[in-house]
C-alpha positions in Angstrom: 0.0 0.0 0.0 1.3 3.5 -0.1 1.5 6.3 2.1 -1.0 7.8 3.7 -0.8 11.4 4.9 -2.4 12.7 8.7 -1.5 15.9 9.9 1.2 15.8 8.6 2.6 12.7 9.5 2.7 10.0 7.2 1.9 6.4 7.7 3.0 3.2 5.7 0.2 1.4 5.7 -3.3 2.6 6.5 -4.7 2.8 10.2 -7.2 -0.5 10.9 -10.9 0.7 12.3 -13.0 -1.3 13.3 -10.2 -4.4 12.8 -11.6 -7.9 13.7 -9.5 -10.6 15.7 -10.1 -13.9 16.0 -9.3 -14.9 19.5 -6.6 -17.4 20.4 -5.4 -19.2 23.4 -2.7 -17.5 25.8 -0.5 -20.9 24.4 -1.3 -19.8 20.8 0.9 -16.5 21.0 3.7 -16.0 18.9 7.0 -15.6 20.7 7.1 -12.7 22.1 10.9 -11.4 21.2 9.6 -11.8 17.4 6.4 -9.7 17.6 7.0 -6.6 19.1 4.6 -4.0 18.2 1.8 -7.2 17.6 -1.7 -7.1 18.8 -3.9 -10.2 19.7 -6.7 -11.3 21.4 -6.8 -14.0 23.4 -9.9 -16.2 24.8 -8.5 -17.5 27.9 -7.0 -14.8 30.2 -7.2 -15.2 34.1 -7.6 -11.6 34.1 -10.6 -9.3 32.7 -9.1 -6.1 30.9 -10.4 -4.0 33.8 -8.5 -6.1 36.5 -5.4 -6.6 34.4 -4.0 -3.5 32.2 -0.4 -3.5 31.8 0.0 -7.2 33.6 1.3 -9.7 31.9 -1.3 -12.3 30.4 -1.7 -15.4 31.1 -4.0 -18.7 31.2 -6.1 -20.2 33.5 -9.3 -18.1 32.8 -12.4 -17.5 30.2 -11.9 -13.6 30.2 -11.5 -12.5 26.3 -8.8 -9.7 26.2 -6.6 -7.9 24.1 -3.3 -8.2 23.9 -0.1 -6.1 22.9 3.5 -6.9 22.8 6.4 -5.2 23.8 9.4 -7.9 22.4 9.8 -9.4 25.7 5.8 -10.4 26.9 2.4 -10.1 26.0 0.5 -7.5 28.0 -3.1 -7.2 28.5 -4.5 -4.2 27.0 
């Protein structure tokens, strides 16, 4: 795609709205020192978004969150 133009700042590929995830299992991840910058959604987090901003995610739970890495773990939020 090409670049797209904001104020001024310009972008390399378009900003998603209204992007759909599919979820996936906290075991499904990629690795996270390979997908920095990645978001995800994940279907069994023992942590609801509310509860959990910022904390690491992990299983054990039915909570549906996103997720967001930052090259060394996957954070909920």
């Amino acid at each position: 795609m090409g670049n797209n133009v904001s104020a001024g700042v310009a972008f390399a590929d378009p900003v998603l709205v209204n992007a759909t995830f599919t979820p996936v299992t906290v075991a499904q991840l990629p690795a996270a020192a390979t997908s920095v910058g990645m978001r995800m959604v994940v279907s069994d987090s023992n942590a609801a978004l509310t509860a959990g901003i910022g904390a690491t995610v992990a299983t054990g739970g039915s909570n549906i969150v996103p997720v967001f890495c930052n090259g060394t773990v996957w954070q909920i939020g």
